[in-house]
C-alpha positions, 0 to 999 in steps of 0.5 A: 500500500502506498504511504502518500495520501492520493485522496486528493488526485483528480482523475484524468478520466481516461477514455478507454483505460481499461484496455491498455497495458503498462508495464513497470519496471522499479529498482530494489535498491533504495526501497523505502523510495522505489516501493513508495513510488510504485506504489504511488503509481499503480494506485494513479493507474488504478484511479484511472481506469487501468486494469490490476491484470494490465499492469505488470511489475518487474522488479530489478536490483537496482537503477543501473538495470532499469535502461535494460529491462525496459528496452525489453520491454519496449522490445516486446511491444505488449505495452502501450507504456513502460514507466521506470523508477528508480533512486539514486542518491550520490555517495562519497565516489562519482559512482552516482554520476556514472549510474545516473548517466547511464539511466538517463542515456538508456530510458532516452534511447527506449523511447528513440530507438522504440514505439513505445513510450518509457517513462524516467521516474528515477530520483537523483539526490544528493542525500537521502533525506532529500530523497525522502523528503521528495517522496513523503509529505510531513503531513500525508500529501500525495508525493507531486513526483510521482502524480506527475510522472504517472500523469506523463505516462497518461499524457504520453499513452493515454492522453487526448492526441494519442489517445484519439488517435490510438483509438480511432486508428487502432495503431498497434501497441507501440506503434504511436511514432506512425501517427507522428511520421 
């Protein structure tokens, strides 16, 4: 269950969200972060008409693996959307910049070199109090990282433009750039 009061969304009245298909891929690392924004997310979705069975989660150990179990993903072309989470937060070393290069570079490239659009909801922070602070709220408001990215998930596979296009065209899962060439 998520630890963010959601109770004040205001849907976004998807037409047709119950037949679209996301996949969510998160890191274990850091969990007291991932969990909550996983969480947070499939309870947006849910909000929106999403099916519990059209959504699946893919657990991965940590954020450097999400870029490749998301091309994955995208590859399979059995997801309207693929959204990504993730939280790193900088240690003593310029491993922090090298992970979070490499995330950034590999969600980028699933959303050039694919159909099907990939959400970066990784957090980079540069402690973990600030990783806390941008996911919990002291007096139980909902976490606005995550509304918006699972509102740019919505925006970007299930929002009016594609969405009427989607629906109207029938475009094959993956298949929105074909609306846009």
């Amino acid at each position: 269950m998520a630890t963010v009061n959601l109770s004040d969304y205001k849907p976004l009245h998807i037409t047709n969200a119950d037949e679209f298909s996301i996949g969510i891929v998160f890191s274990e690392w850091n969990d007291f972060v991932t969990y909550n924004l996983r969480d947070a997310a499939l309870e947006i979705l849910h909000k929106e008409g999403v099916k519990p069975e059209n959504i699946r989660l893919f657990p991965v150990p940590g954020a450097f693996e999400l870029s490749y179990a998301s091309m994955q993903l995208c590859k399979e072309r059995k997801y309207d959307a693929v959204i990504s989470i993730g939280c790193v937060i900088r240690g003593e070393t310029p491993h922090f910049d090298y992970v979070c290069s490499a995330v950034a570079q590999g969600i980028k490239d699933c959303n050039i070199l694919t159909d099907t659009p990939t959400i970066f909801c990784v957090l980079t922070d540069d402690t973990k109090e600030q990783s806390i602070a941008r996911v919990f709220k002291v007096e139980l408001e909902y976490s606005k990282e995550t509304l918006l990215w699972t509102e740019t998930s919505g925006q970007k596979c299930l929002r009016e433009e594609i969405l009427e296009g989607f629906l109207q065209k029938k475009v094959p899962r993956g298949g929105f750039r074909q609306r846009f060439s």
